[in-house]
BAMILO-279216 format. One record per atom (N, C-alpha, C): residue in one letter; chain; atom name; x, y, z. Coordinates in nm, 3 decimals. Atoms other than C-alpha are relative to their C-alpha. Layout:
# BAMILO-279216
VOFI  residu  chaine  atome       px       py       pz
VOFI       A       A     CA        X        Y        Z
...
END
This chain:
# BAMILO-279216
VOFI  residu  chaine  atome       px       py       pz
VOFI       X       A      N   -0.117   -0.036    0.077
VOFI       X       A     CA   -1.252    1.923    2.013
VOFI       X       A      C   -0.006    0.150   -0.028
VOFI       X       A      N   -0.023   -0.120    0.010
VOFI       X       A     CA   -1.150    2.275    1.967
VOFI       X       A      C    0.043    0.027   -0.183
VOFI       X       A      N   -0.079   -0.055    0.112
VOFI       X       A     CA   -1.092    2.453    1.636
VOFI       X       A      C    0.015    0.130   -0.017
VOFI       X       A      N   -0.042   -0.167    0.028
VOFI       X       A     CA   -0.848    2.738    1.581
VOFI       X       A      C    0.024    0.082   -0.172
VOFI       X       A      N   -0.022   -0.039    0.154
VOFI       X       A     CA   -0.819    2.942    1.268
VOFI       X       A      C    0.166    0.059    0.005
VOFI       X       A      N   -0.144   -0.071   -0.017
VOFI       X       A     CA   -0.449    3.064    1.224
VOFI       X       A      C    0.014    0.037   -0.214
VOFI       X       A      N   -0.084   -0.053    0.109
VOFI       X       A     CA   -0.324    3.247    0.927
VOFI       X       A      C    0.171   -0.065   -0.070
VOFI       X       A      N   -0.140    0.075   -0.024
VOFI       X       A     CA    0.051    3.100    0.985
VOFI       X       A      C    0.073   -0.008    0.108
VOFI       X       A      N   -0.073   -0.022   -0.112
VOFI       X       A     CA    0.326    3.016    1.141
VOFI       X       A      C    0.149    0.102    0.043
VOFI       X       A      N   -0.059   -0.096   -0.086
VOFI       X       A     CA    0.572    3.252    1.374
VOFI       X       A      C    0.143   -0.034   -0.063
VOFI       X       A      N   -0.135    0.064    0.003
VOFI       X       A     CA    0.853    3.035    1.456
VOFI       X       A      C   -0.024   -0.160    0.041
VOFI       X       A      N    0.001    0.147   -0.018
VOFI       X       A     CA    0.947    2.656    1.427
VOFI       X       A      C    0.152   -0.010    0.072
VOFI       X       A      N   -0.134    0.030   -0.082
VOFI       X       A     CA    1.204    2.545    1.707
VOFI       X       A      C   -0.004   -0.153    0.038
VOFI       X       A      N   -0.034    0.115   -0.080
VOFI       X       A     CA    1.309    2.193    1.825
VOFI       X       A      C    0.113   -0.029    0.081
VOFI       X       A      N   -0.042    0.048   -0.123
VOFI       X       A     CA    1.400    2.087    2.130
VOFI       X       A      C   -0.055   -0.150    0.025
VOFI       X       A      N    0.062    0.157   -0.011
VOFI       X       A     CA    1.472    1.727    2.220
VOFI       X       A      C   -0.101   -0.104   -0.022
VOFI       X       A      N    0.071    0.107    0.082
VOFI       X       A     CA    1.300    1.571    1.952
VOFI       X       A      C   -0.181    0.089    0.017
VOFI       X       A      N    0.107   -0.025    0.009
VOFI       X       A     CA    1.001    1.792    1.966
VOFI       X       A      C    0.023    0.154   -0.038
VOFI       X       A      N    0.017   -0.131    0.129
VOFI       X       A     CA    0.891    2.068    1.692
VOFI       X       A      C   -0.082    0.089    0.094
VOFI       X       A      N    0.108   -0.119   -0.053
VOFI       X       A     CA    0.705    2.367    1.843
VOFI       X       A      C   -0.026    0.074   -0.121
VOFI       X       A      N    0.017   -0.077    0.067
VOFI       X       A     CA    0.535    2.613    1.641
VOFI       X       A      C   -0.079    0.078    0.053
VOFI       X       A      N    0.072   -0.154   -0.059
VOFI       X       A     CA    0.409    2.960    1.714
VOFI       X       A      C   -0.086    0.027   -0.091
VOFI       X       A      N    0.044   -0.061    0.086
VOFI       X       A     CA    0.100    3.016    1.568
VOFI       X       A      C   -0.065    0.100   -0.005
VOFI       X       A      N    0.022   -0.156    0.018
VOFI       X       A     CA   -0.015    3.363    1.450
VOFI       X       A      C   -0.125    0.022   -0.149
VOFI       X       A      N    0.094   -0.056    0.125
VOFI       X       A     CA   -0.299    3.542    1.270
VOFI       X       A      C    0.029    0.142   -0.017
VOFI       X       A      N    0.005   -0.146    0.047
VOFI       X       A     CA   -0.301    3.897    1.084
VOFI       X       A      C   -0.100    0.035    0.058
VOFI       X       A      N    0.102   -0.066   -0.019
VOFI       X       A     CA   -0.495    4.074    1.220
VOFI       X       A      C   -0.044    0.170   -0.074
VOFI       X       A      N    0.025   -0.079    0.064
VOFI       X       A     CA   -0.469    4.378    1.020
VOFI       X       A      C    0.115    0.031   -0.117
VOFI       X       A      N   -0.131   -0.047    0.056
VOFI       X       A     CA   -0.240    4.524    0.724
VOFI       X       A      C   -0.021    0.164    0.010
VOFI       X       A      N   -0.017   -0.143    0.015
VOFI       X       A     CA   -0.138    4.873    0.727
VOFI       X       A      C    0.131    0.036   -0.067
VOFI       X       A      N   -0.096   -0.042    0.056
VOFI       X       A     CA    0.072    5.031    0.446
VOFI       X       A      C    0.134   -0.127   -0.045
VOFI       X       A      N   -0.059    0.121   -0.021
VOFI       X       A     CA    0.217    4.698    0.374
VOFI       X       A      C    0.046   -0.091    0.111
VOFI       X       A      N   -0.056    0.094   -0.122
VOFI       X       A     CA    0.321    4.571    0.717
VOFI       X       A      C   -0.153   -0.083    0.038
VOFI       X       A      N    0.120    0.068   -0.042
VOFI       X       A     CA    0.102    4.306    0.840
VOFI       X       A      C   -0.027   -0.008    0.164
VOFI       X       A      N    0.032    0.053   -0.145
VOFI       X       A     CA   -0.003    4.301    1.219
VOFI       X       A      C    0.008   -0.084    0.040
VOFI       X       A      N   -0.023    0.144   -0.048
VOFI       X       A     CA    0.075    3.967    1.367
VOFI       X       A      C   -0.025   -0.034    0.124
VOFI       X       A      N    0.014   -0.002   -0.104
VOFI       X       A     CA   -0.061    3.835    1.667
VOFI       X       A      C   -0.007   -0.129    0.024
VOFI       X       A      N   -0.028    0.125   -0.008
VOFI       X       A     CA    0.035    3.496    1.846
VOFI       X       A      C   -0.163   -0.058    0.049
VOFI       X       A      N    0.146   -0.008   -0.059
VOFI       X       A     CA   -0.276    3.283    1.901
VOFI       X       A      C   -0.026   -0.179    0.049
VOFI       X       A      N   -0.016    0.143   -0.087
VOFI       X       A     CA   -0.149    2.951    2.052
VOFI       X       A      C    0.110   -0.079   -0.091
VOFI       X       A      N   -0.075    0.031    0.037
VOFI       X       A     CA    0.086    2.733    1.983
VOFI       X       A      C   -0.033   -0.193   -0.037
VOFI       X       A      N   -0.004    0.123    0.061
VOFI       X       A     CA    0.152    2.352    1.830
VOFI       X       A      C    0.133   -0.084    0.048
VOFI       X       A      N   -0.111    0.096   -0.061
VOFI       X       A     CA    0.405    2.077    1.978
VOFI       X       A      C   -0.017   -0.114   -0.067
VOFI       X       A      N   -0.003    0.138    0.055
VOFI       X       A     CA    0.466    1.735    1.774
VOFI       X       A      C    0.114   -0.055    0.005
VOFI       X       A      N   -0.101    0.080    0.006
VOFI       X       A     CA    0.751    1.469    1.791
VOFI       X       A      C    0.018    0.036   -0.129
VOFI       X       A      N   -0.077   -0.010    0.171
VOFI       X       A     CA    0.938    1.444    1.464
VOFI       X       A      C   -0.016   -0.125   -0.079
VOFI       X       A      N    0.069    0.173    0.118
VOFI       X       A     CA    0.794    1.112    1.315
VOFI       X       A      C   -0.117    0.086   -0.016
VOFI       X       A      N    0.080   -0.122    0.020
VOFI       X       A     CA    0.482    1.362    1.348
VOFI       X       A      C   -0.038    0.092   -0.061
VOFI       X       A      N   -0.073   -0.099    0.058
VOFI       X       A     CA    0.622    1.611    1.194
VOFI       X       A      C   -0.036   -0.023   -0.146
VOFI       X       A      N   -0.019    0.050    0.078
VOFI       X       A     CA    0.710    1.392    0.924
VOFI       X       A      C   -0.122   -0.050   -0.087
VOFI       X       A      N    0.155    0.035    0.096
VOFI       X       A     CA    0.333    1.221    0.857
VOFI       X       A      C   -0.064    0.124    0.011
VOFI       X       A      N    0.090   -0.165    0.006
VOFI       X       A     CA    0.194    1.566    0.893
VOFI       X       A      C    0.056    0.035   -0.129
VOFI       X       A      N   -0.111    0.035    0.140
VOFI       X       A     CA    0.460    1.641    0.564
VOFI       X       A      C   -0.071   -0.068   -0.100
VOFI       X       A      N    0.037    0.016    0.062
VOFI       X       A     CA    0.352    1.407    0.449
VOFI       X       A      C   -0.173   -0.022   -0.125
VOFI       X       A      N    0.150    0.004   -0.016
VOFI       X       A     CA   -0.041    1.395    0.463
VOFI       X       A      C    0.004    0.164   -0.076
VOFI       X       A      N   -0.011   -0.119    0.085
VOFI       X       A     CA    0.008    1.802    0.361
VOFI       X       A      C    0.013   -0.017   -0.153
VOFI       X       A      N   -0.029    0.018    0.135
VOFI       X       A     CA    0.166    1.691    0.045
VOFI       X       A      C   -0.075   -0.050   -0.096
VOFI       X       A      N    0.076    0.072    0.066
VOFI       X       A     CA   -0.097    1.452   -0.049
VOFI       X       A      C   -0.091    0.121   -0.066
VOFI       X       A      N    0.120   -0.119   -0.018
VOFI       X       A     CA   -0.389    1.736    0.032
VOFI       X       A      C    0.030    0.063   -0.130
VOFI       X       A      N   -0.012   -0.094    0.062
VOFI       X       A     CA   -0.204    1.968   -0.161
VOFI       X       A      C    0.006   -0.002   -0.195
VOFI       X       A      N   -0.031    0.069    0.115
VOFI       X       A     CA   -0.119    1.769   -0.485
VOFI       X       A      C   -0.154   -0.085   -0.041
VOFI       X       A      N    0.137    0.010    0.066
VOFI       X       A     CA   -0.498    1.650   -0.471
VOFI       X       A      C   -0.048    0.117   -0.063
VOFI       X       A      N    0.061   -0.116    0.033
VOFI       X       A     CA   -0.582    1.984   -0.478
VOFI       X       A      C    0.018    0.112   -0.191
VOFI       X       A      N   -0.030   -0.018    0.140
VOFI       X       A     CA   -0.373    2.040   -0.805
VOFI       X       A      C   -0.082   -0.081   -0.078
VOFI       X       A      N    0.030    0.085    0.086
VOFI       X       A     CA   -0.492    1.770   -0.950
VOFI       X       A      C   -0.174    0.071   -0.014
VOFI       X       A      N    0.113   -0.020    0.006
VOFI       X       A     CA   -0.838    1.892   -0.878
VOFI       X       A      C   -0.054    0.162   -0.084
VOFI       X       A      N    0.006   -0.055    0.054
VOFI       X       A     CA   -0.764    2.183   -1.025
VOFI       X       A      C   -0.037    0.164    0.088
VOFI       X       A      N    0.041   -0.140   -0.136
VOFI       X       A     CA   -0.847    2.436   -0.669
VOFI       X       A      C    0.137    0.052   -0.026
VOFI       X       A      N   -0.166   -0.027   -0.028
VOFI       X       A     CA   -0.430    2.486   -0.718
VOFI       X       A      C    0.022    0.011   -0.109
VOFI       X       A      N   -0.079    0.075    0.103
VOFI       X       A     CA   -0.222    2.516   -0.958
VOFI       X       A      C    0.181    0.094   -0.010
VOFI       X       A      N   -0.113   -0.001    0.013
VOFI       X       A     CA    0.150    2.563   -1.063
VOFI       X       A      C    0.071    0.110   -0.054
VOFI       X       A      N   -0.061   -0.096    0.034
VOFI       X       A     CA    0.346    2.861   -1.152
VOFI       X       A      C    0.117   -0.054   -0.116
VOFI       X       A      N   -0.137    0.033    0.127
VOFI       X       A     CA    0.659    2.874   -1.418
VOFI       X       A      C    0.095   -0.012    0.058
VOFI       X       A      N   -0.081    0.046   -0.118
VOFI       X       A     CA    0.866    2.814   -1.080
VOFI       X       A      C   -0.042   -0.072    0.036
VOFI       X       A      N    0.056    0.080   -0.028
VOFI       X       A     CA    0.649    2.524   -1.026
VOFI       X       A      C   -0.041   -0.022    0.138
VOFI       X       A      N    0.029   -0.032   -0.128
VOFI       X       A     CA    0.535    2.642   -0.709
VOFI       X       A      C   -0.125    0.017    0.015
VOFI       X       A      N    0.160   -0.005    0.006
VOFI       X       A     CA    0.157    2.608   -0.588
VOFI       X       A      C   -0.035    0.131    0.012
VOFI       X       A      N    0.053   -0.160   -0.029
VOFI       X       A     CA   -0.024    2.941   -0.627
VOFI       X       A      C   -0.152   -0.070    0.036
VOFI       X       A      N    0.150    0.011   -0.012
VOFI       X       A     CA   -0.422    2.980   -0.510
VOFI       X       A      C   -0.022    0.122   -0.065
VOFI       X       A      N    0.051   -0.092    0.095
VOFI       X       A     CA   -0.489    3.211   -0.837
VOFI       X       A      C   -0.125    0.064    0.040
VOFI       X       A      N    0.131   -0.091   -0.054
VOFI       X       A     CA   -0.812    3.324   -0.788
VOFI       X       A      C   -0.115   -0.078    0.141
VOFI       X       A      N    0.069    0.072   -0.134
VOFI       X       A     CA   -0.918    3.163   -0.423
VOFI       X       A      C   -0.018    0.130    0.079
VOFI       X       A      N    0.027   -0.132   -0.078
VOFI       X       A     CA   -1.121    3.382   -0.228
VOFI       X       A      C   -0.085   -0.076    0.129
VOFI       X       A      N    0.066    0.094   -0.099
VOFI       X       A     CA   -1.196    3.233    0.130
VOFI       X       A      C   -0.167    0.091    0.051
VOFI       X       A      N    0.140   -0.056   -0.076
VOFI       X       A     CA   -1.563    3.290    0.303
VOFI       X       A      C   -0.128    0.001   -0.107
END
């Protein structure tokens, strides 16, 4: 099995029932712009899509709960003081 690291994603397009996504890492910032460089891509049906959605949501709402996350006054997940590595 392969594992890639990606930062995010590019662009999400579907075509006949299948999601693509472009994914991309920073590779540097300069002066606010971020460098972006593509570094493979992702293809899933849209039921797929959908338990991916939903499996994310779980993750992410454990993660509140656990207290790694938490919620803004726009009730939006922040990672306050997460520092990866």
């Amino acid at each position: 099995m392969m594992t890639s690291y990606v930062d995010g994603i590019a662009n999400i397009t579907m075509i006949d029932g299948i999601v693509r996504f472009d994914l991309v890492n920073i590779s540097q910032i300069e002066k606010d712009k971020a460098n972006i460089r593509p570094v493979g891509s992702l293809a899933m049906s849209l039921p797929a899509l959908l338990r991916t959605y939903e499996q994310l949501t779980q993750a992410v709402n454990k993660m509140v709960a656990d207290g790694i996350l938490k919620r803004n006054e726009d009730q939006q997940i922040v990672a306050e003081d997460y520092k990866a590595g």
